[in-house]
Phi, psi and omega in degrees: 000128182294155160283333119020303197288336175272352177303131178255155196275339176282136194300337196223050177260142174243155209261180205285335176271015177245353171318153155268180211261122184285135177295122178280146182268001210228056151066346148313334170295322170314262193310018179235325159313315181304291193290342144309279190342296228249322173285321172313305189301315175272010159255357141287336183269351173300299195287312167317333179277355178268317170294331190272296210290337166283329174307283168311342177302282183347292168314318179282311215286303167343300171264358175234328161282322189257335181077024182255071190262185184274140182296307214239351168306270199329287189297332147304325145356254146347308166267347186289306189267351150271323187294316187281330171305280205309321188242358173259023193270318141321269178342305176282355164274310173312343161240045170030061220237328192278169173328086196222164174288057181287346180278348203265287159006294206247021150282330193276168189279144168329308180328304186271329178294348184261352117311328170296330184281313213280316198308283194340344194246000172280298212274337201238317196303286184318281185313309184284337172255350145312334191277321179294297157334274168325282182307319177292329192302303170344264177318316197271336158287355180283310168289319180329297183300324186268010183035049199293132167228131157008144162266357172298192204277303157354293176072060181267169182261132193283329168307346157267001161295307189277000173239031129299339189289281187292306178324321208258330146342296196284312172314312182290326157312320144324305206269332160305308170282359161283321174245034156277316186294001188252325182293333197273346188282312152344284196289347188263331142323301155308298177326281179331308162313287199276000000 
C-alpha cells in the first residue's frame, strides 16, 4: 500500500477530533453563553451559604457559650441570604427548578408546556421582573450615589446589597429570555411538521 494514498491533501488539516467544535449559526452559542452565566454566578452564590451557615455557628456559640453576642451576625446574615436567594434565581430557572403547577404541567404535549411557558413569561415573568429591575435598579443607584449604610449599631454599607436586586433582576431576565426563544423554537419545530 503506498503511503502517499493516506497522506490527507489539505497542508494543514487537522484530524477531526482534535478540530475544535464548530460554532452553530441559530443562535445557541447566545444561549449557552446565558446558561454558563446563570450556572457560575449561581453556583458562586452557593458558597454564601457555607459563609451564612459559619456566621450563624459563630453568633450562637458567642451568644449562648460566651454570653457575647454580635453587633453584626443578623445583618450580615440577612444580606448574605438575600444576595444569595436573588442571584440563585437564574441558575434555578436555568434547570427549570422553580416552583410550578406540576400536576397541571407535565399533562401538556412539549408543544403545550412552551406555550403555556411563552404566556407565562409575558403575563407574570416580564412584568415581575422588570418591575424588580427598575425599581431595584432605582434604589440601588441612590444608595450607590449616596454611599448608603445601615443606621445600626454595626452600620455596614448597604449599598453592594441593594445593587443585587437589579443584578439578579437582570440575569434572571436573561436566563428567562433564553427559554422564551427556546420555546418559540419548540413551536416553530412543531408548526414545521404538521
Amino acid at each position: 500500500m503506498d503511503r502517499e494514498e493516506n497522506k490527507d491533501p489539505r497542508p494543514c488539516a487537522v484530524p477531526e477530533e482534535q478540530a475544535p467544535p464548530r460554532r452553530s449559526n441559530d443562535g445557541e452559542g447566545l444561549l449557552g453563553l446565558i446558561d454558563r452565566i446563570s450556572e457560575a454566578v449561581g453556583k458562586g452564590a452557593g458558597f454564601l451559604i457555607v459563609i451564612l451557615a459559619l456566621t450563624v455557628c459563630y453568633d450562637v456559640v458567642k451568644r449562648y457559650i460566651f454570653g457575647q453576642p454580635t453587633v453584626w451576625a443578623q445583618e450580615l446574615s440577612a444580606m448574605m441570604f438575600g444576595t444569595f436567594i436573588i442571584l440563585g434565581g437564574a441558575y434555578t430557572a436555568k434547570d427549570q427548578k422553580h416552583v410550578n403547577m406540576d400536576i397541571l404541567y407535565s399533562r401538556f404535549s412539549k408543544r403545550g408546556r412552551a406555550v403555556l411557558d411563552i404566556v407565562t413569561f409575558f403575563v407574570l415573568t416580564l412584568p415581575f421582573l422588570g418591575v424588580l429591575l427598575w425599581k431595584g435598579g432605582e434604589g440601588a443607584w441612590r444608595s450607590l450615589v449616596n454611599l448608603e449604610h445601615d443606621s445600626s449599631q454595626w452600620g455596614p454599607p448597604l449599598y453592594p446589597f441593594r445593587i443585587m436586586l437589579p443584578l439578579g433582576a437582570f440575569l434572571f431576565l436573561l436566563q428567562a429570555a433564553a427559554k422564551l426563544i427556546r420555546d418559540f423554537r419548540i413551536l416553530a419545530a412543531a408548526g414545521g411538521k404538521g
